[in-house]
C-alpha positions in Angstrom: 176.2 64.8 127.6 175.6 63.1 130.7 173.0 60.5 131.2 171.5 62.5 134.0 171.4 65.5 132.0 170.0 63.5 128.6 166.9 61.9 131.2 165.9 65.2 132.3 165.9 66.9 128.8 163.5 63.6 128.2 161.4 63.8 130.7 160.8 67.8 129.7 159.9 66.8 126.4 157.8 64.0 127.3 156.0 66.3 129.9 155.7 69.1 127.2 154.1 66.5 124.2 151.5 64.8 127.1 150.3 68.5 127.5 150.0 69.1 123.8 147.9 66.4 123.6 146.4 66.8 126.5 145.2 70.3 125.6 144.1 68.9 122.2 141.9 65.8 123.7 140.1 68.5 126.1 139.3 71.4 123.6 137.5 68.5 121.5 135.6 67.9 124.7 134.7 71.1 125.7 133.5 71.5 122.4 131.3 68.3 122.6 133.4 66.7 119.8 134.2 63.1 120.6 138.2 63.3 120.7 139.4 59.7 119.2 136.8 60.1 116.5 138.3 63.8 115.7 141.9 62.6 116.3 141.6 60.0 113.8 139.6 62.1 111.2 142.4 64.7 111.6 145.6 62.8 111.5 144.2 61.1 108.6 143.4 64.3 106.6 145.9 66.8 107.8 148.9 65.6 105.3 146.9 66.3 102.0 144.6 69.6 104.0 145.5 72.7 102.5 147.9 75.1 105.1 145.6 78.1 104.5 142.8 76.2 105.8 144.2 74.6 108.6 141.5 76.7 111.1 138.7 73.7 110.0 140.3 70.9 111.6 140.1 72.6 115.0 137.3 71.1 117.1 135.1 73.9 116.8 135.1 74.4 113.0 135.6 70.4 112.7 132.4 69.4 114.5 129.9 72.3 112.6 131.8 70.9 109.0 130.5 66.9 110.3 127.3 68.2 111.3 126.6 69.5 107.9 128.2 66.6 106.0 125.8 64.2 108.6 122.6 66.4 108.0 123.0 66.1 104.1 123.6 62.6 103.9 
C-alpha cells in the first residue's frame, strides 16, 4: 500500500473516532452530565459492567443512578 493511500485511510479513522467521541462528550452535555466526570466513571467501570446492562452507563441512565447514589449518602 502506498503512503498516500495508508495517510488517507488514517486520517478517515482519525476523523471517524474524534466524532465518536465527540458525539459521546455532547450527549453527556445535553443531558447536564458533566462529561470528564462520566468519562472517567465509565471507562473505569465498563470492563467488569455486566453486557446486559450496558443501557445504565449512557448519560441519561448514568446521571439519574449518581443522583440516587448522592441523595442516599
Amino acid at each position: 500500500m502506498s503512503f498516500a493511500k495508508q495517510s488517507e485511510g488514517s486520517s478517515i479513522r482519525g476523523g471517524q473516532r474524534a466524532a465518536f467521541m465527540y458525539s459521546l462528550i455532547f450527549s453527556a452535555k445535553m443531558n447536564d452530565v458533566d462529561p470528564q466526570a462520566w468519562l472517567a466513571d465509565v471507562l473505569g467501570r465498563i470492563a467488569e459492567h455486566p453486557a446486559h446492562r450496558i443501557d445504565e452507563l449512557l448519560p441519561w441512565n448514568w446521571k439519574t443512578q449518581n443522583t440516587a447514589i448522592k441523595q442516599a449518602a
